[in-house]
N, CA, C and O of each residue as an XYZ file, in Angstrom:
704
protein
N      -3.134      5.666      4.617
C      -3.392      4.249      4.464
C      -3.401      3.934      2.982
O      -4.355      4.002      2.207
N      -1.981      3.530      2.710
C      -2.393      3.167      1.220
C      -2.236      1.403      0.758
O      -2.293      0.570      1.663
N      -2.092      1.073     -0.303
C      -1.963     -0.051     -0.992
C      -0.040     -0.663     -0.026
O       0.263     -1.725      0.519
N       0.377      0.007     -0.143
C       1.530     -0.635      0.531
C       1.496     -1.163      2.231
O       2.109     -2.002      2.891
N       0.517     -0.250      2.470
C       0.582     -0.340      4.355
C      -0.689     -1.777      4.029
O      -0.745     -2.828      4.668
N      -1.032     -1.619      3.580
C      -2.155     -2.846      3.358
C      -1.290     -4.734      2.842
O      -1.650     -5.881      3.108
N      -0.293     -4.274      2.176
C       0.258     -5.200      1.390
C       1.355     -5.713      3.206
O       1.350     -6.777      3.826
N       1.961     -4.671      3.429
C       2.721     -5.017      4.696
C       1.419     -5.627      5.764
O       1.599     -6.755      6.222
N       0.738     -5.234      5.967
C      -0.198     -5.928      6.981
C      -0.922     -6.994      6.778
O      -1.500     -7.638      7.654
N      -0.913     -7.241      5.479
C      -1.426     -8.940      4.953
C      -0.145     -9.611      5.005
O      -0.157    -10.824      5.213
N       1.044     -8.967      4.835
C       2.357    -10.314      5.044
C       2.022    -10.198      6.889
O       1.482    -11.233      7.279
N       2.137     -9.662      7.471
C       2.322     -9.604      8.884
C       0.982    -10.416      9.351
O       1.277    -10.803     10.481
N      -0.236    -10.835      9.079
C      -1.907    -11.467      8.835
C      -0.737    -12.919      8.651
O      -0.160    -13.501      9.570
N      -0.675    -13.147      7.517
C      -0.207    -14.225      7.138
C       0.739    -15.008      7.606
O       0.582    -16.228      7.653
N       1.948    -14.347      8.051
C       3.330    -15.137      8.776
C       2.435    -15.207      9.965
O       2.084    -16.363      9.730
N       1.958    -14.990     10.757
C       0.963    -15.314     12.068
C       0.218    -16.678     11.820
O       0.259    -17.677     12.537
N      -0.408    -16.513     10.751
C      -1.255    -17.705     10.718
C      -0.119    -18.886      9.925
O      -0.396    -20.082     10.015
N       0.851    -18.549      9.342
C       1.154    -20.065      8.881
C       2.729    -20.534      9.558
O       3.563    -21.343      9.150
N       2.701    -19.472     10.986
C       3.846    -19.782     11.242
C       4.651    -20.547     11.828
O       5.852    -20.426     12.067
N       3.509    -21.800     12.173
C       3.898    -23.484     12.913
C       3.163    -24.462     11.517
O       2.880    -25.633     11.773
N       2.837    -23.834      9.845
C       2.867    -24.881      9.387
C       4.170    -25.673      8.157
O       4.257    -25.481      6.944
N       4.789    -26.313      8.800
C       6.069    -26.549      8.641
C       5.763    -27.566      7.093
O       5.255    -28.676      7.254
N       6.042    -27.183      5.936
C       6.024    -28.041      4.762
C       7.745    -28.228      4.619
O       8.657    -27.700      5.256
N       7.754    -29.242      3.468
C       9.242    -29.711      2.756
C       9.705    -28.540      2.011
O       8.995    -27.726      1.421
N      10.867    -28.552      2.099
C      12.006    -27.428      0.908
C      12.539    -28.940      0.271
O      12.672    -30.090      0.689
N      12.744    -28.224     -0.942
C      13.272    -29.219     -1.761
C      14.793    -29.014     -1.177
O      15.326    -28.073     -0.590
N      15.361    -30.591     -1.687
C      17.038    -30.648     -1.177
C      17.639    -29.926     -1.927
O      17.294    -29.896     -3.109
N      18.786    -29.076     -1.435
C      19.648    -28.721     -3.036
C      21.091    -29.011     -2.917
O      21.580    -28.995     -1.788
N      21.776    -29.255     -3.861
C      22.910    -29.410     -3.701
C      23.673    -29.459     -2.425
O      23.741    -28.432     -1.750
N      24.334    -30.703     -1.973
C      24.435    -30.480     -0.523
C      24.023    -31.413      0.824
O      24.540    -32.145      1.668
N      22.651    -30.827      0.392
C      21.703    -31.352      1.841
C      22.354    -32.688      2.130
O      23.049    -33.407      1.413
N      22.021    -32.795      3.129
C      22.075    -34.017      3.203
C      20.397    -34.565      4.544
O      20.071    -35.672      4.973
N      19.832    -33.295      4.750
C      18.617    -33.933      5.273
C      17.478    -32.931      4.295
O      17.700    -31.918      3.632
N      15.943    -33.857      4.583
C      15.252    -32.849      4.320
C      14.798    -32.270      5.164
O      14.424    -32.856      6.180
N      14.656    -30.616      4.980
C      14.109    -29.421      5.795
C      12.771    -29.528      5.509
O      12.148    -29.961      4.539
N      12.406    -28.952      6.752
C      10.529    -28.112      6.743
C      10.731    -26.969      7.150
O      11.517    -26.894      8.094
N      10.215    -25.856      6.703
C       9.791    -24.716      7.563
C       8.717    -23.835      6.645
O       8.550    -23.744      5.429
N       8.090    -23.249      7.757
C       7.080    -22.398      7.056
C       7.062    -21.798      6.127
O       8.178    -21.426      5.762
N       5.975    -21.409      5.323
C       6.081    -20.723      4.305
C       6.385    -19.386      4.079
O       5.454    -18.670      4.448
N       7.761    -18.483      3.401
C       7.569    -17.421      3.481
C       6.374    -16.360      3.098
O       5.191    -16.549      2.817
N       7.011    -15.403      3.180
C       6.230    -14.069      2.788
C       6.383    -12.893      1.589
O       7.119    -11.934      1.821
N       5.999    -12.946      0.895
C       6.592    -11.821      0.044
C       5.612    -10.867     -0.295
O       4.416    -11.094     -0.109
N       6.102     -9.643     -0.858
C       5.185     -9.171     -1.315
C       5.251     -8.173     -2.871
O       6.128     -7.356     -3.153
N       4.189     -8.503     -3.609
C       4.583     -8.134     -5.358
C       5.407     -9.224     -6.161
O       5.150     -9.361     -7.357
N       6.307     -9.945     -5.612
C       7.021    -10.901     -6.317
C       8.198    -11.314     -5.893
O       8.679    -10.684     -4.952
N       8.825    -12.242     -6.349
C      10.018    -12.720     -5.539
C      11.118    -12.251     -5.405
O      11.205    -11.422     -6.310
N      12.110    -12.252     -4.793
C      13.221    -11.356     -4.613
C      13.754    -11.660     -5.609
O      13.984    -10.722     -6.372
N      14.173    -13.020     -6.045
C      15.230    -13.539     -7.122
C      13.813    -14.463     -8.120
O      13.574    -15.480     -7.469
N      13.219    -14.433     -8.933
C      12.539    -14.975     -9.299
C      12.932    -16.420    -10.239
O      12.092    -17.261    -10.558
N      14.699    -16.494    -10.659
C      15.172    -17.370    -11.205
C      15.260    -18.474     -9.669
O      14.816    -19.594     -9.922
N      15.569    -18.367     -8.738
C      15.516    -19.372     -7.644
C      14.033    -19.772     -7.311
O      14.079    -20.424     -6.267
N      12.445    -19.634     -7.854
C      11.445    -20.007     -7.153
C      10.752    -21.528     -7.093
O       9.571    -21.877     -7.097
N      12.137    -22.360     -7.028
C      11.828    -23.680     -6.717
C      13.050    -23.608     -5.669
O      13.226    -24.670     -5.073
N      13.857    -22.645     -5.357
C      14.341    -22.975     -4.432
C      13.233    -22.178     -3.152
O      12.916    -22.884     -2.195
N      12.871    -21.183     -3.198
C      12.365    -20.409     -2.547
C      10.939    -21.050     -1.693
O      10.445    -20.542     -0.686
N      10.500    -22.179     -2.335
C       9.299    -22.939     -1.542
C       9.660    -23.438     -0.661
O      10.850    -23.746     -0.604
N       8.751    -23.739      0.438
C       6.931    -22.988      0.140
C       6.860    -21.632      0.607
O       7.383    -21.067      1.567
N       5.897    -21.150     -0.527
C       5.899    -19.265     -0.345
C       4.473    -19.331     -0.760
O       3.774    -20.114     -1.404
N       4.263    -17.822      0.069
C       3.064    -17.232     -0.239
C       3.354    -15.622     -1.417
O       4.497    -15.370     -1.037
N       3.191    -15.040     -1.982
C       3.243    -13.794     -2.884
C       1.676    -12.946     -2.909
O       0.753    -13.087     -3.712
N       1.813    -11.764     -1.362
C       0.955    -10.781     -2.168
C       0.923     -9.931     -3.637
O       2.070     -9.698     -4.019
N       0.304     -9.628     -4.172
C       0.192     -8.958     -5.018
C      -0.800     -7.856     -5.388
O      -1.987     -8.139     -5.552
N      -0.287     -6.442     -5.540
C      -2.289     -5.782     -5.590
C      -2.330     -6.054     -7.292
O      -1.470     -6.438     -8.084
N      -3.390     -5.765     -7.403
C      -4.003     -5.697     -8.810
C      -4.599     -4.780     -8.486
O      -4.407     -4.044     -7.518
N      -5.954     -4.714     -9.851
C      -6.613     -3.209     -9.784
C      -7.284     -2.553     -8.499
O      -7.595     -3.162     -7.474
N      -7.433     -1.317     -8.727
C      -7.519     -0.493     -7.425
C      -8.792      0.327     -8.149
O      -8.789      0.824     -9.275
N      -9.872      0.319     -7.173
C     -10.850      1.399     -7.942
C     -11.364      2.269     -7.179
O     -11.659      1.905     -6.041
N     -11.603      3.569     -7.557
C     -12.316      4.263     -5.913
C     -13.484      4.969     -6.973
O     -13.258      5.697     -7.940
N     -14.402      4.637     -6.606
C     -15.551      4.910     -6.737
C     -16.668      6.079     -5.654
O     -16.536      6.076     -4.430
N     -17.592      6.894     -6.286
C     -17.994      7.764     -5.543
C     -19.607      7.468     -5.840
O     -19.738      7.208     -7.036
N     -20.979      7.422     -5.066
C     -22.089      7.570     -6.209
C     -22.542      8.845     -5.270
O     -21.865      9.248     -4.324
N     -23.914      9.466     -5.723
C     -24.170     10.548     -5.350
C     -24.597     10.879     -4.293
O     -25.702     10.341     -4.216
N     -24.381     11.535     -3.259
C     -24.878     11.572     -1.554
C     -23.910     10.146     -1.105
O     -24.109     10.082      0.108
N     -23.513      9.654     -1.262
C     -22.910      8.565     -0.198
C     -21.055      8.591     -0.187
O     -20.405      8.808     -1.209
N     -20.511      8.359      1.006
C     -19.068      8.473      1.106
C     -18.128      7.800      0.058
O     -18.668      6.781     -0.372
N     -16.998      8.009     -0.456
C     -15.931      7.843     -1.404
C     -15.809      5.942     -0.853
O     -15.984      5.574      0.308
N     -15.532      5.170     -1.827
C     -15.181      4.215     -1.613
C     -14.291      3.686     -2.387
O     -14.593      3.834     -3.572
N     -13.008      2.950     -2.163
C     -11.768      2.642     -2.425
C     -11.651      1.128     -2.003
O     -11.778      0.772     -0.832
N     -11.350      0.106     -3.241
C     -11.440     -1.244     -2.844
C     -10.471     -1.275     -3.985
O     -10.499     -0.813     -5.126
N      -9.555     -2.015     -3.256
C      -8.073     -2.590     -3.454
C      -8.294     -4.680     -3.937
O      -8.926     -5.385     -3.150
N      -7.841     -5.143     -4.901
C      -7.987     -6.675     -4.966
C      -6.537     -7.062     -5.056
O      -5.850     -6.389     -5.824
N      -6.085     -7.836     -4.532
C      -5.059     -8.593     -3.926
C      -4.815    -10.612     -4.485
O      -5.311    -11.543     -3.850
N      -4.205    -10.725     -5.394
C      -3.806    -11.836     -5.741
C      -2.938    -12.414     -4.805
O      -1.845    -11.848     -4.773
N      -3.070    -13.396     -4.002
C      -1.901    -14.351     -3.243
C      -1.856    -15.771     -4.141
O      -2.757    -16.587     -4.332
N      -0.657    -15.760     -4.554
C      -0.269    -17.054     -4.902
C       0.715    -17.903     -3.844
O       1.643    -17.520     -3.132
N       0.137    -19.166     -4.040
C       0.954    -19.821     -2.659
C       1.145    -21.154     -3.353
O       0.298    -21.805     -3.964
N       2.631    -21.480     -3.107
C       3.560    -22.388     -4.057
C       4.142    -23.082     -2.488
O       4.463    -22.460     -1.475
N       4.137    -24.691     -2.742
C       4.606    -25.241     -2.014
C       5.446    -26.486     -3.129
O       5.541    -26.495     -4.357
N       6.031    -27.589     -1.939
C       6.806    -28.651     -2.702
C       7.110    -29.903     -1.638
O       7.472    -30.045     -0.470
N       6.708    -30.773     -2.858
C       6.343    -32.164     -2.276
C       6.896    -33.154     -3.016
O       6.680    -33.154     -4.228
N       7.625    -34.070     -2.483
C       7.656    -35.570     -3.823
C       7.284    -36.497     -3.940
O       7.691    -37.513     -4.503
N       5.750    -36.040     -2.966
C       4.624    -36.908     -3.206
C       4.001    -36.314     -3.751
O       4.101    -35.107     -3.528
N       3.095    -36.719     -4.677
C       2.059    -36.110     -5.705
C       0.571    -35.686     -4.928
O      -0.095    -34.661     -4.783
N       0.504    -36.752     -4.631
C      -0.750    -36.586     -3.582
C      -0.898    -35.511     -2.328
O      -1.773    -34.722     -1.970
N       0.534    -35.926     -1.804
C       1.246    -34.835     -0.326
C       0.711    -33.337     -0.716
O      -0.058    -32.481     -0.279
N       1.839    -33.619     -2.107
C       1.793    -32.038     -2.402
C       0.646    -31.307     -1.981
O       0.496    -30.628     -0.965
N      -0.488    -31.656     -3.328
C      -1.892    -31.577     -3.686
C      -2.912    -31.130     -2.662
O      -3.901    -30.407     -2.783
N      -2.328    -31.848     -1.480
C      -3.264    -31.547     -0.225
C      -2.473    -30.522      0.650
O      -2.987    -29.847      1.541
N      -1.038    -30.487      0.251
C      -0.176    -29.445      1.589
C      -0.915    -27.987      0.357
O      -1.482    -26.964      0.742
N      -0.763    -28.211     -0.447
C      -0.852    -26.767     -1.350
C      -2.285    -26.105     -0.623
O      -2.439    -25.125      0.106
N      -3.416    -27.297     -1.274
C      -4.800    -27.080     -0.452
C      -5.097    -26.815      0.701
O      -6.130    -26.150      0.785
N      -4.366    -27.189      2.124
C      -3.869    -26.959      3.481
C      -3.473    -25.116      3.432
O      -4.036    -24.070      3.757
N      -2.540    -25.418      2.994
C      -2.007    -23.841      2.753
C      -3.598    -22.878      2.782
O      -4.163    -22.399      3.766
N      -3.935    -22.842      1.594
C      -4.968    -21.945      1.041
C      -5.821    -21.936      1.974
O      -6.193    -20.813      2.313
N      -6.294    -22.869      2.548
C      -7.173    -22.970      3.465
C      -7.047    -22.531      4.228
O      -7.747    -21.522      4.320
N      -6.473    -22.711      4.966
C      -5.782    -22.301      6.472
C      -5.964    -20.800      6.151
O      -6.662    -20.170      6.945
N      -5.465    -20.181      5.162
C      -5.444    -18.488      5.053
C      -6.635    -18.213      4.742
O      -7.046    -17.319      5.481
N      -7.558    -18.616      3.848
C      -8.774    -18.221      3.573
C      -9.886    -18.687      5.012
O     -11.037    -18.272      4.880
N      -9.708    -19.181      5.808
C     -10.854    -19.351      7.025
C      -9.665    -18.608      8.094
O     -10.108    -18.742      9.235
N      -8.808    -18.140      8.116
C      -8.711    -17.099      8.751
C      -8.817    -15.869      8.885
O      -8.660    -15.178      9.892
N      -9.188    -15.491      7.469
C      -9.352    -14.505      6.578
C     -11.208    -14.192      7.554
O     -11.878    -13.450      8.273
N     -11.135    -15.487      6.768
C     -13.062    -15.243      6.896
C     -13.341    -14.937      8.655
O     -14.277    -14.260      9.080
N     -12.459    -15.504      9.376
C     -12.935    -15.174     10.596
C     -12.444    -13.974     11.636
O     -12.766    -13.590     12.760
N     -11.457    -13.593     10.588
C     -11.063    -11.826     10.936
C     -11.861    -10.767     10.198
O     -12.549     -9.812     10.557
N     -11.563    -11.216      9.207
C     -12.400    -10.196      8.140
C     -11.547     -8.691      8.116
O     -11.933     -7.946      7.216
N     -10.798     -8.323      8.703
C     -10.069     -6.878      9.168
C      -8.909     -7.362      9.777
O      -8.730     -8.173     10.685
N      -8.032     -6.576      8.968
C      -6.814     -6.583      9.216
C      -6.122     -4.939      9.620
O      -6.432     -3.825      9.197
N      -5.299     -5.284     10.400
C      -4.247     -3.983     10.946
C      -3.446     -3.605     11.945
O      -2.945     -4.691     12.237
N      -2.900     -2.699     12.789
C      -2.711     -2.699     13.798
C      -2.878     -1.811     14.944
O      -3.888     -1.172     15.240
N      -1.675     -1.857     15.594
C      -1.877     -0.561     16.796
C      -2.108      1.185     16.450
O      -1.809      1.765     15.406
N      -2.431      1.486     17.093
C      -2.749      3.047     16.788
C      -2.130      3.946     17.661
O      -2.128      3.579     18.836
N      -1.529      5.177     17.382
C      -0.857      5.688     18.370
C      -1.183      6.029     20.122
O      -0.410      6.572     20.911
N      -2.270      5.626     20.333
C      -2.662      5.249     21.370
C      -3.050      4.243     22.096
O      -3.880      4.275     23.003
N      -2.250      3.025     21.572
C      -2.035      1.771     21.862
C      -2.985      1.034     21.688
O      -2.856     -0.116     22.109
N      -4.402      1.451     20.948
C      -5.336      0.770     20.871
C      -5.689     -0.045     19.420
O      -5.727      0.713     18.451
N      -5.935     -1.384     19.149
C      -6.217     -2.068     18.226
C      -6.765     -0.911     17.156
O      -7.459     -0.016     17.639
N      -6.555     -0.894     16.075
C      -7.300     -0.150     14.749
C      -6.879     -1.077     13.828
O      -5.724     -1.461     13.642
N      -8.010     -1.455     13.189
C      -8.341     -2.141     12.220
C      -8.670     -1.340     10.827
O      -9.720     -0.806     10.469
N      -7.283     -1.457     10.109
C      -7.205     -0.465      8.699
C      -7.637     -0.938      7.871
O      -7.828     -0.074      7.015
N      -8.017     -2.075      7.472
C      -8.562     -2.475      6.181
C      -9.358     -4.015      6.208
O      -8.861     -5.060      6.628
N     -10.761     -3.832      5.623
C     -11.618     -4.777      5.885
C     -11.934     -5.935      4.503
O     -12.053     -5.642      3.313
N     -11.982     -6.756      4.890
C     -12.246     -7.920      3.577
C     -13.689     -7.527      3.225
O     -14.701     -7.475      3.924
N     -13.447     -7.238      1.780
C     -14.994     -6.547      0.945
C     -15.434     -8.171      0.410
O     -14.840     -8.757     -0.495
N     -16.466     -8.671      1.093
C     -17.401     -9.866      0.908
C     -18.946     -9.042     -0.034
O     -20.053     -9.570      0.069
N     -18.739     -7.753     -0.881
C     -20.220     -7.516     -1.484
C     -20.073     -8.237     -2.089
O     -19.153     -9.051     -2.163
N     -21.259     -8.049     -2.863
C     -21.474     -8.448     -4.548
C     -20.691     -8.375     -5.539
O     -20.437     -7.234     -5.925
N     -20.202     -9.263     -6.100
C     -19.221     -8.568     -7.197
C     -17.803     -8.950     -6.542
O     -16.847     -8.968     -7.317
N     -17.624     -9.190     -5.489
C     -15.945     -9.632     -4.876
C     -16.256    -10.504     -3.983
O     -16.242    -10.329     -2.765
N     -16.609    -11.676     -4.689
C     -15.819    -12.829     -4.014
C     -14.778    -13.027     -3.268
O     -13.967    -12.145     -3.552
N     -14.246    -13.911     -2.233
C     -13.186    -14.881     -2.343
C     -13.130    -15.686     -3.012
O     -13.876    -16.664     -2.962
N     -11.942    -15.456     -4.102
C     -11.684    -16.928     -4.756
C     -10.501    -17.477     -4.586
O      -9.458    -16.948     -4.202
N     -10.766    -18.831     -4.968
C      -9.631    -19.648     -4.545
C      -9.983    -20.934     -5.801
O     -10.913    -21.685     -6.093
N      -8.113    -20.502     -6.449
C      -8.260    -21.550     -7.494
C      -7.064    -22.492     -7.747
O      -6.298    -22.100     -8.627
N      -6.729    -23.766     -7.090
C      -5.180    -24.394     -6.999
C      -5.168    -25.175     -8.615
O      -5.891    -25.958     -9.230
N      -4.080    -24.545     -8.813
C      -3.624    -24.503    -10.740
C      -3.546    -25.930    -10.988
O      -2.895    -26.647    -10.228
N      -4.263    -26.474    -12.163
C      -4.075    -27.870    -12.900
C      -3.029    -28.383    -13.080
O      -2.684    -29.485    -12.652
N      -1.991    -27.152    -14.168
C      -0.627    -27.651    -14.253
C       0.134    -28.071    -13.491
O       0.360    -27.536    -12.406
N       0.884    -29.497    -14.055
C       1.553    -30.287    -13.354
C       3.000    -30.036    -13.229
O       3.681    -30.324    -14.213
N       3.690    -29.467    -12.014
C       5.119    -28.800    -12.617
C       6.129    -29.801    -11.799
O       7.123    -29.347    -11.231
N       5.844    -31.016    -11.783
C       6.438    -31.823    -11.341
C       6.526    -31.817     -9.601
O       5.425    -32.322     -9.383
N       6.899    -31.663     -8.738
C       7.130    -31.926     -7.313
C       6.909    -30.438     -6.846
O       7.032    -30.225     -5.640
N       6.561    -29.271     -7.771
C       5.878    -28.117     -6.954
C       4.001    -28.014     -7.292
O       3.482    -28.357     -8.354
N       3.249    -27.450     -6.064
C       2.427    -27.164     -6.650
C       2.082    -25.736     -5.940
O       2.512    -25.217     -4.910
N       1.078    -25.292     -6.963
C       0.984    -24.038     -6.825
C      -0.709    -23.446     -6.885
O      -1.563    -24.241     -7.276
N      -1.088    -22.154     -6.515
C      -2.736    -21.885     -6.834
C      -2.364    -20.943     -6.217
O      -1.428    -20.832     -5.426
N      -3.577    -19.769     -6.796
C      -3.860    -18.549     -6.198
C      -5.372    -17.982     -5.641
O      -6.316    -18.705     -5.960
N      -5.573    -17.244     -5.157
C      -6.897    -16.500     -4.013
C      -6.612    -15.310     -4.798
O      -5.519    -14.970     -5.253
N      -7.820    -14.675     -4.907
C      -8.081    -13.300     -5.141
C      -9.006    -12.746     -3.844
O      -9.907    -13.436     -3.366
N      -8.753    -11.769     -3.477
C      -9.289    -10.609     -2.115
C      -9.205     -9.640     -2.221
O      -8.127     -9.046     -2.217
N     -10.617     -8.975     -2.393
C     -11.234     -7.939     -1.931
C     -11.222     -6.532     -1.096
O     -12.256     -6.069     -0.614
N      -9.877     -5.867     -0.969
C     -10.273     -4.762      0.428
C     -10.557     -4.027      0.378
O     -10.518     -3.637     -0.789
N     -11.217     -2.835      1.505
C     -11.732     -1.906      1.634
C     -11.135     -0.940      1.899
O     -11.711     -0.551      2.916
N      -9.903      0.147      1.568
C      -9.461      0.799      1.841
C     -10.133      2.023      2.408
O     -11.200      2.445      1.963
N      -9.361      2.675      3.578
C      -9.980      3.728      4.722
C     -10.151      5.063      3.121
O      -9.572      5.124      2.036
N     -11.176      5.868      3.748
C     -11.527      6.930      2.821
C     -10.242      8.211      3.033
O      -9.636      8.703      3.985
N     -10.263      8.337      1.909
C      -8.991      9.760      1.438
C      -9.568     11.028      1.953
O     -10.179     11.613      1.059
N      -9.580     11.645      3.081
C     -10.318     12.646      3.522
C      -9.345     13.940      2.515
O      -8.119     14.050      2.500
N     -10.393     14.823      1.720
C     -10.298     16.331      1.196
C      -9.918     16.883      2.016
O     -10.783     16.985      2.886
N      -8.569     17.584      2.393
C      -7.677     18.488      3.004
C      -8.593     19.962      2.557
O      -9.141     20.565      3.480
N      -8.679     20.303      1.658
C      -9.051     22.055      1.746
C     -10.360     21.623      0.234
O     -10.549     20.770     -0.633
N     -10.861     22.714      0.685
C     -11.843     22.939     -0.858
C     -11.054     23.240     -2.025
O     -10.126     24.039     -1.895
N     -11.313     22.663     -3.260
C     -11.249     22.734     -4.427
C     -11.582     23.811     -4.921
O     -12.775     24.116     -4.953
N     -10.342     24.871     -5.561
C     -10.927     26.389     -6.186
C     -10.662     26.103     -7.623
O      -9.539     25.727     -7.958
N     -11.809     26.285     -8.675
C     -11.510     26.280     -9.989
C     -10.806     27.323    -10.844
O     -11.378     28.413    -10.836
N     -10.052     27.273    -11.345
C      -9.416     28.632    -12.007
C     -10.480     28.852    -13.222
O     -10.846     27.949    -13.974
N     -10.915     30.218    -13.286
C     -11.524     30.776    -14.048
C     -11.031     31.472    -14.953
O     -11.764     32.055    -15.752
């Protein structure tokens, strides 16, 4: 269970939950109607990053730092934080403002009411690989960006996970 199987199971979390909410694509060359469709998925960053006004509305996992921590007598612990930025587009100012806020929302109270994300297990039974770390010290945050980039808007969430413990395969022999 590492940082990647975690990153794939928050895009797979996410296209679930936003996958009847239909926002605007900007027109491009062409169109002649405007489109809606859900927001994609990515994960680490965009495929083509020179197209990301064509590419809205998107969501972008991202991990950031990773720490595994041990204290004395108690089990190994491994917590993973996860930046999602989620970029939508509107040519209403106002529209936008609230589809962007819609967005975030929608993922963060689904978040909160799963709390654990994952999937099947080779015995067909639900397993839940990785849990939203709500301690002290890891918030959910959620912050939709000031800057005005004309008819896109954009904001990001930071999250918390709990990655499953790295079980020690054999004892450790010191060379003497």
């Amino acid at each position: 269970m590492n940082c990647v199987v975690l990153l794939e199971q928050l895009k797979a979390f996410t296209e679930e939950v936003m996958k009847d909410m239909l926002l605007p694509v900007a027109m491009q060359k062409g169109d002649t109607e405007q489109e809606e469709r859900a927001p994609a998925v990515y994960l680490m960053r965009l495929p083509d990053s020179k197209s990301a006004q064509k590419k809205a509305p998107y969501i972008i996992h991202r991990i950031i730092p990773l720490s595994t921590e041990q204290q004395p007598g108690s089990e190994e612990r491994t917590v993973v934080s996860v930046r999602s930025i989620f970029c939508c587009y509107n040519p209403d100012e106002q529209e936008g403002e609230l589809a962007l806020l819609n967005m975030m929302e929608r993922f963060r109270v689904e978040l909160l009411k799963k709390r654990k994300i994952g999937g099947i297990g080779s015995d067909g039974k639900m397993r839940y690989q990785f849990a939203l770390d709500l301690s002290p010290g890891h918030n959910l945050e959620s912050l939709p960006y000031d800057e005005w980039s004309g008819q896109y808007y954009a904001g990001e969430m930071i999250t918390h996970w709990k990655l499953p413990t790295v079980q020690q395969t054999e004892d450790i022999k010191l060379w003497r």
